[in-house]
C-alpha positions in Angstrom: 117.1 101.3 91.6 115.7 104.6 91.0 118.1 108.0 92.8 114.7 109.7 94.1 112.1 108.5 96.5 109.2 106.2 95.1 105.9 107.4 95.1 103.2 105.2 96.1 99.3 106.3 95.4 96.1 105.2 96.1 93.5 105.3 93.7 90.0 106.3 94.6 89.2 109.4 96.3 93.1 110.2 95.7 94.1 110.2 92.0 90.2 109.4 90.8 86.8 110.9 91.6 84.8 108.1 91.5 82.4 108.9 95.2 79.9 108.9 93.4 80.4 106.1 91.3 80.7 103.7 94.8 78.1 105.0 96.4 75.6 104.8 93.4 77.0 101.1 93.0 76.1 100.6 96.7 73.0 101.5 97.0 71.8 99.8 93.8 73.4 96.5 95.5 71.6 96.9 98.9 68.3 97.9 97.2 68.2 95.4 94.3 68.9 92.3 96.8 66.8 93.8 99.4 68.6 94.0 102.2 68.8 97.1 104.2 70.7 100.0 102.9 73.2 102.0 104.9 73.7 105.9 105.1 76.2 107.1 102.8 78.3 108.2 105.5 78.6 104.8 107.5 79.5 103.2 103.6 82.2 106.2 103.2 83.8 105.1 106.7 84.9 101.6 105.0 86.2 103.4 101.5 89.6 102.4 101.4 89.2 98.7 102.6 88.2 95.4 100.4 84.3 95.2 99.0 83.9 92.2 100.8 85.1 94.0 104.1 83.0 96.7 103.6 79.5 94.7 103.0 80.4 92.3 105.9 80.8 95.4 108.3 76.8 95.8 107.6 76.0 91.5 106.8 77.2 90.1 109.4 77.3 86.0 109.2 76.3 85.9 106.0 78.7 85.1 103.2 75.9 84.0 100.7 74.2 88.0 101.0 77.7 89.2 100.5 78.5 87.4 97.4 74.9 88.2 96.0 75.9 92.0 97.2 79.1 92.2 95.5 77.6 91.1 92.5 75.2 93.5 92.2 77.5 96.2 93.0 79.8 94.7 90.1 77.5 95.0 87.8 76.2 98.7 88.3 80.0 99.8 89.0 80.8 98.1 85.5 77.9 99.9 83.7 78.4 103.2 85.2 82.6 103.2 85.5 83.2 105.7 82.7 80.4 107.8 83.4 81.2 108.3 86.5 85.0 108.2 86.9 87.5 111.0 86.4 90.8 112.1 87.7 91.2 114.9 90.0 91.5 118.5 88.1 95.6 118.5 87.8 96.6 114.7 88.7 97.1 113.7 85.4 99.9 116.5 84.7 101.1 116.0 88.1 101.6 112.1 88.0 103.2 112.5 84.2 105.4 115.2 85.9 107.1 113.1 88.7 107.8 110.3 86.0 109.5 112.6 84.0 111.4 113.4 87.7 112.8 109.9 88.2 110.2 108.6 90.5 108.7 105.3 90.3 105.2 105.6 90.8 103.3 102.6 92.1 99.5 101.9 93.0 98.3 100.8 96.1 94.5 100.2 95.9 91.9 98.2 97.6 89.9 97.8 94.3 90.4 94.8 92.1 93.3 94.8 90.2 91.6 94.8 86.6 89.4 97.6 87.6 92.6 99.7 88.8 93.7 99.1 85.3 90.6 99.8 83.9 90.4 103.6 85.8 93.5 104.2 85.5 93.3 103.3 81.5 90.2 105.8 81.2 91.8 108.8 82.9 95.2 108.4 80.4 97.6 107.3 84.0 98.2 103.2 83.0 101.4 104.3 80.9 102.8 106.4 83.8 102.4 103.8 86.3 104.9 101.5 86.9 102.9 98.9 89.2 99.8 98.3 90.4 98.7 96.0 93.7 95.4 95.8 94.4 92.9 93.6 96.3 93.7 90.6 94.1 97.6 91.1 94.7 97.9 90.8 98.0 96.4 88.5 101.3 96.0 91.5 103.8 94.6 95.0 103.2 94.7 98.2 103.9 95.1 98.7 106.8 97.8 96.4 107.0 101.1 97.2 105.8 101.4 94.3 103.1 99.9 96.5 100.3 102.7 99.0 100.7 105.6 96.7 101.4 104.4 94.3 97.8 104.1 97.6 95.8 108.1 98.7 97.3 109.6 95.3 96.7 107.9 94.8 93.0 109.5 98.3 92.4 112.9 97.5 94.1 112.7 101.0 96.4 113.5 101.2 99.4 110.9 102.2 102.4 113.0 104.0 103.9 112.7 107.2 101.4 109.3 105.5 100.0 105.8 108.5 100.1 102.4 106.7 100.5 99.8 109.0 99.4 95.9 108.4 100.2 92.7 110.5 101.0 91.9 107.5 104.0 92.9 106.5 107.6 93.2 102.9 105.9 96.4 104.3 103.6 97.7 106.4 106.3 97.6 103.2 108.8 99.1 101.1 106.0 102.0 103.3 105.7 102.4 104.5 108.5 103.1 100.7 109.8 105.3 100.0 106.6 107.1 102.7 107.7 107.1 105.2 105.2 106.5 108.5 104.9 102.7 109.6 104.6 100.4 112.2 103.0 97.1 112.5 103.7 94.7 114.4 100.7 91.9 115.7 101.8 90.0 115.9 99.0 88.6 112.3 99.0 85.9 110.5 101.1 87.5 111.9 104.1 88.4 115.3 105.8 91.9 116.6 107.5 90.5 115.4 110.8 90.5 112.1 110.1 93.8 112.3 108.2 95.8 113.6 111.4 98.1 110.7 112.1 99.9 111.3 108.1 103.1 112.7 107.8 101.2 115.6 105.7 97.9 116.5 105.1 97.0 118.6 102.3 94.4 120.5 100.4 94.5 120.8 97.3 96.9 119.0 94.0 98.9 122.0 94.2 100.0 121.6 97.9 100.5 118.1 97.0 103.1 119.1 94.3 105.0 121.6 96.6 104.8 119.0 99.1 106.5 116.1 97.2 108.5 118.5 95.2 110.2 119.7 98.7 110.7 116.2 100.4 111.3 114.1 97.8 
């Protein structure tokens, strides 16, 4: 078991700018299988939670329309991913940086596992990352705790001293009820307002650094 605090991350909006990347996908998907298309702000509310979550927030009833949506979202996401995905200016360095502290770093994602992977592979953090659970990995979601609680006991860290960090209510609610510390960025898809119930909120990857650097 590692002597320092695990560090648990999500992935999009948090460690990766890919906004653009899932609303693009999203509007292609509601336009190509014509079915009404939601403001970008009502789809930014759900980032953070499953696809399928997401859609059926909008389709109610309608699991055939949601598997013909998530298709077509698959398919632009997969075309567009490297275009239109990057890390956060100074995440790399700081993720690299903790490693090289003693922390085990773990992702907690709602995205499919193999497109974790595949982001993370892109931006050079795959070798620096010690697991990843994502939607595939787990029954419940964010918001629910599981997500956190999987990615602490594949690690073998204890909650207790555990950091959860995430630009979205859905991570801060997910740790928050696993019962470790939480840091809201609020850089992502969401501002410090609706980040208010984390442990932390910061502003920028530098205030993230001090922050971690002075409680962990």
């Amino acid at each position: 078991m590692t002597t320092r605090p695990a560090i648990l991350f999500d992935l999009d909006g948090t460690l990766v700018d890919t906004i653009a990347l899932l609303l693009a996908s999203m509007r292609h998907a509601f336009t190509s299988c014509g079915v009404a298309c939601p403001t970008d702000a009502a789809w930014t509310a759900g980032i953070g939670t499953p696809l399928a979550t997401q859609f059926r927030d909008f389709v109610k009833d309608d699991d055939a329309t949601v598997a013909r949506l998530i298709t077509a979202y698959r398919a632009y996401q997969h075309e567009h991913h490297d275009a239109l995905t990057s890390a956060y200016d100074g995440i790399p360095a700081l993720v690299a940086r903790l490693e090289e502290r003693g922390h085990l770093i773990g992702i907690v994602t709602s995205k499919a596992d193999y497109l974790a992977e595949r982001a993370l592979a892109w931006v050079g953090l795959i070798g620096h990352v010690d697991v990843v659970i994502g939607a595939d990995s787990v029954a419940r979601h964010k918001p629910h705790p599981e997500p956190v609680l999987v990615a602490l006991e594949r690690l073998g860290a204890p909650r207790e001293t555990a950091i959860f960090v995430g630009d979205s209510p859905h991570d801060v609610a997910s740790g928050n009820t696993a019962g470790v510390r939480t840091i809201g960025v609020a850089w992502g898809a969401f501002d410090r307002a609706a980040l208010a119930e984390a442990t932390y909120v910061v502003d920028s990857v530098a205030e993230l650094e001090a922050t971690l650097l002075r409680i962990a």
